[in-house]
C-alpha positions as CSV (number, residue, x, y, z in Angstrom):
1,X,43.7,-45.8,-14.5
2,X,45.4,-46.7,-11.3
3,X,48.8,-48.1,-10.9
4,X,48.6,-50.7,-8.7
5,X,52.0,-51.9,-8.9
6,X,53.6,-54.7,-11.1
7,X,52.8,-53.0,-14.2
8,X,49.1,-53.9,-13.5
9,X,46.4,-51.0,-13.6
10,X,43.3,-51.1,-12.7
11,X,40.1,-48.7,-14.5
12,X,38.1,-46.3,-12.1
13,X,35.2,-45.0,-12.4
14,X,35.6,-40.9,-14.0
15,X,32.4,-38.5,-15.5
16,X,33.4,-36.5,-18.1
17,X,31.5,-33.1,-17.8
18,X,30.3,-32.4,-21.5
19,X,29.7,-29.0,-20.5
20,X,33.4,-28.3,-19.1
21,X,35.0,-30.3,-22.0
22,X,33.1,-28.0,-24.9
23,X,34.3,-25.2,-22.9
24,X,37.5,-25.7,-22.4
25,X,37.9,-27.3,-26.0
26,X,36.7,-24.0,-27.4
27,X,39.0,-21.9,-24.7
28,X,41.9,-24.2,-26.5
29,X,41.1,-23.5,-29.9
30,X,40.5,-19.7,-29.1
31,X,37.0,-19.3,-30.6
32,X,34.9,-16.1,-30.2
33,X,31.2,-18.0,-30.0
34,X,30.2,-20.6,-27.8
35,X,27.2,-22.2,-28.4
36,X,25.6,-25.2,-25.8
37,X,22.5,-27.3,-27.1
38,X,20.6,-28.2,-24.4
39,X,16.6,-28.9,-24.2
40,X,15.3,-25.8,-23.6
41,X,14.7,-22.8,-26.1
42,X,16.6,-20.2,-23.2
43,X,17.5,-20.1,-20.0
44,X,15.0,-19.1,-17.0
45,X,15.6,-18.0,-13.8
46,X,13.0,-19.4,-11.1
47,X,12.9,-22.0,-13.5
48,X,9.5,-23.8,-13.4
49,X,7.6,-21.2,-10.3
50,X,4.9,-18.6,-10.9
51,X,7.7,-16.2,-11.4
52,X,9.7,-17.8,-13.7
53,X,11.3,-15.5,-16.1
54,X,13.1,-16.4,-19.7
55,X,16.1,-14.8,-20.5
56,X,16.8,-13.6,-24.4
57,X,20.6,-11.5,-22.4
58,X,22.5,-11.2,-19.9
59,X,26.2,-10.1,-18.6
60,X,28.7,-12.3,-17.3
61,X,27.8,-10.5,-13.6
62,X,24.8,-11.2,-14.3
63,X,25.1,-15.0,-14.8
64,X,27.9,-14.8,-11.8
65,X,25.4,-13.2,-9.6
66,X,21.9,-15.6,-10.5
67,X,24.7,-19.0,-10.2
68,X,25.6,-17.6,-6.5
69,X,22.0,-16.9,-5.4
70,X,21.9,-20.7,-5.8
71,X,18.2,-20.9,-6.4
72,X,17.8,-20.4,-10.0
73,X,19.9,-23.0,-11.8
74,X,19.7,-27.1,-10.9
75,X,23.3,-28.4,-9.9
76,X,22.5,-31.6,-12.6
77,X,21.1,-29.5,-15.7
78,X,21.8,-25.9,-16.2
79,X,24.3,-24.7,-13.5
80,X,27.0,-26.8,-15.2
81,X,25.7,-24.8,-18.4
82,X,26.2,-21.6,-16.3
83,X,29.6,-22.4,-15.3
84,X,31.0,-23.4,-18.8
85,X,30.0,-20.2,-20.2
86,X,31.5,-18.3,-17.7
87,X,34.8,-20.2,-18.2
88,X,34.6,-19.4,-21.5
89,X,34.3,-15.9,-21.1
90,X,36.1,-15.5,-18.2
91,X,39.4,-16.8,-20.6
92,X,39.0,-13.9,-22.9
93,X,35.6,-15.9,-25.2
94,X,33.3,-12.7,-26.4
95,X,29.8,-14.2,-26.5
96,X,27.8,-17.5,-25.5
97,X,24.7,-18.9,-26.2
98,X,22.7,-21.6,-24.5
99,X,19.3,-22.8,-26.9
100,X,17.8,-25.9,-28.3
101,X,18.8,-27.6,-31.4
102,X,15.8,-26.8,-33.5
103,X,16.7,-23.3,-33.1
104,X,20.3,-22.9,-33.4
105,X,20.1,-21.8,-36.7
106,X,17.4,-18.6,-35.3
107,X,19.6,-18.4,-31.7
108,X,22.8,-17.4,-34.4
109,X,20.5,-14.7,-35.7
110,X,19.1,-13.1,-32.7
111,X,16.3,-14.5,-32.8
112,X,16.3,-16.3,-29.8
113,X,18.2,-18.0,-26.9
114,X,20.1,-17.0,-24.2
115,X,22.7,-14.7,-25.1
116,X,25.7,-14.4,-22.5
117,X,28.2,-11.9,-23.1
118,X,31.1,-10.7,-21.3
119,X,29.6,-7.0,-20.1
């Protein structure tokens, strides 16, 4: 809201990163696991080229390196992701992981997903 004097405010126009917000909700609430549903089963790097390559782990460097090379994750979709989880774990968090829905339940296990942790 903006004051605009008067008493009278006005609404503007705000996004709401759901990425940021899960991350910093479970920063707040001190929680060991952070998990982010997204659309895709793991992450890759050189997503969608001949060389794309799926990622089952990786280190927070690691994550911190592949966001700064700037070629591997889209601003819109999973760089936010990226950037949550390194929040996360930058504030003390102990293990990420980014997966589907349908296979939260395996991603918990082991099984799969993309498993961030902090070294």
């Amino acid at each position: 809201m903006i004051d605009v004097g008067n008493g009278e405010y006005r609404g503007t126009a705000a996004v709401i990163d759901k990425d940021f917000a899960s991350s910093l909700l479970a920063r707040e609430v001190k929680a060991d696991l952070f998990l982010i549903a997204t659309a895709v089963e793991k992450v890759a790097i050189n997503f969608g080229k001949p060389n794309q390559q799926w990622l089952d782990k990786i280190t927070m460097a690691e994550a911190k390196q592949y966001l700064a090379e700037g070629t591997h994750f889209a601003k819109g979709s999973m760089a936010p992701k990226i950037q949550a989880v390194l929040r996360f774990l930058e504030a003390g968090g102990k293990h990420a992981i980014i997966t589907n829905p349908e296979n939260i339940g395996r991603a918990l296990r082991g099984e799969t997903g993309t498993h961030i942790v902090r070294k």
